[in-house]
C-alpha positions as CSV (number, residue, x, y, z in Angstrom):
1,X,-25.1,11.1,4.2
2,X,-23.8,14.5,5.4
3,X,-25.1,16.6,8.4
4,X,-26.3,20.5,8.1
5,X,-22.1,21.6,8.7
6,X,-21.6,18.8,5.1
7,X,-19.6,16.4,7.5
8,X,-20.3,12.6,6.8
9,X,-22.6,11.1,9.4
10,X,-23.6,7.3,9.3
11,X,-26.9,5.3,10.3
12,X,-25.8,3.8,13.6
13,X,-26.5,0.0,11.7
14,X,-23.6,1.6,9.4
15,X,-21.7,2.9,12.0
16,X,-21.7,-0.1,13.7
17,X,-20.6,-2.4,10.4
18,X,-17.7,0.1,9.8
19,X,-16.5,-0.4,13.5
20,X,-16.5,-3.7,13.9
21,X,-19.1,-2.7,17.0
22,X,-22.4,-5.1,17.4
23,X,-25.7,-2.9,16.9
24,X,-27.0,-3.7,20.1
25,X,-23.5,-2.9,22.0
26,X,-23.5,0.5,20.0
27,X,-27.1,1.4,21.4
28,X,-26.1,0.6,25.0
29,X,-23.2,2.8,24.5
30,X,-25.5,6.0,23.6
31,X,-27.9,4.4,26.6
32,X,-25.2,5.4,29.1
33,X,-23.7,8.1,27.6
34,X,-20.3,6.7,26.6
35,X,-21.2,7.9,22.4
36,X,-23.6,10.5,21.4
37,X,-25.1,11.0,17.9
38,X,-24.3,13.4,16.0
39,X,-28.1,14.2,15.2
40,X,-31.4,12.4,15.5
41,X,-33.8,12.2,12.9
42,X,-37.3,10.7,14.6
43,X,-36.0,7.1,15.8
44,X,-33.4,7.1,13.4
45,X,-29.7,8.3,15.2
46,X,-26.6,9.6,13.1
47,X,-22.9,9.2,14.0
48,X,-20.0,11.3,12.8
49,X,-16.9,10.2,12.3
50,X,-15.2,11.7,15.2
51,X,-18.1,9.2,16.9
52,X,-16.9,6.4,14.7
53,X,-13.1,7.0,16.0
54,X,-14.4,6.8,19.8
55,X,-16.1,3.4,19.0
56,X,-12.9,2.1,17.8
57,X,-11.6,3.1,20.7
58,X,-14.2,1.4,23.1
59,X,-13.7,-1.7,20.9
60,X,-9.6,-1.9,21.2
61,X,-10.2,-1.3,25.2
62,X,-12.2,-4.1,25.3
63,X,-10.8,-6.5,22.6
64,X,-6.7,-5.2,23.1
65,X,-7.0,-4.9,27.1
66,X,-9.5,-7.6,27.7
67,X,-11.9,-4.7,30.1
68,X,-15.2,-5.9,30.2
69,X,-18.0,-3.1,29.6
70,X,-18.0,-2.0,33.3
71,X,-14.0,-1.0,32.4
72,X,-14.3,0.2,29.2
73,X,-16.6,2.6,30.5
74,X,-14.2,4.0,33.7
75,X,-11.4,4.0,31.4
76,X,-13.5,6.0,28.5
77,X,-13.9,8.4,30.7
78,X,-10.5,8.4,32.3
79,X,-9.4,9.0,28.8
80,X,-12.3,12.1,28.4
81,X,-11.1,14.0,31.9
82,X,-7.6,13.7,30.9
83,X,-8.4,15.2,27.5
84,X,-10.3,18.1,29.3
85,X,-7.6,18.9,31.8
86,X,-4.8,18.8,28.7
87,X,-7.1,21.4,27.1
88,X,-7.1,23.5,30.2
89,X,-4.0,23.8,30.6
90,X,-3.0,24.6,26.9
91,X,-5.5,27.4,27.6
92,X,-3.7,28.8,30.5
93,X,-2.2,32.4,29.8
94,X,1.5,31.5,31.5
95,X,2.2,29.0,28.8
């Protein structure tokens, strides 16, 4: 399925299958904000792929580094600030 933009977005039970990420772990994840959807349709939530690449991510944390969810989550967002503070600085006018 695409979105209104025509990017792919998936039904989070496909999303999860293509991720290798249980259903249930997948709506915990949304539950405290680690993945959002890329729309919501009534109860039914849509994930695009960039969404899909950060689940892989949250599964190798977990699976490759052995962090349990409490780790993956610190270490998520570790991963998000140091994105955002890369971006700032690329932004800077003295570069």
């Amino acid at each position: 399925m695409n979105d209104r933009t025509g990017r792919a977005v998936y039904e989070l039970e496909t999303a999860a299958r293509l991720t290798r990420v249980p259903p249930a772990r997948v709506r915990r994840y949304v539950r405290v904000g680690l993945i959002r959807p890329a729309r919501v349709e009534g109860r039914t939530a849509f994930f695009s792929d960039a969404e899909l690449a950060r689940l892989r991510t949250i599964r190798r944390l977990g699976e490759d580094l052995g962090l349990n969810a409490a780790g993956v989550e610190v270490a998520l967002r570790l991963v998000d600030e140091i994105k955002t503070l890369r971006k700032a600085l690329e932004a800077r006018p003295d570069r």
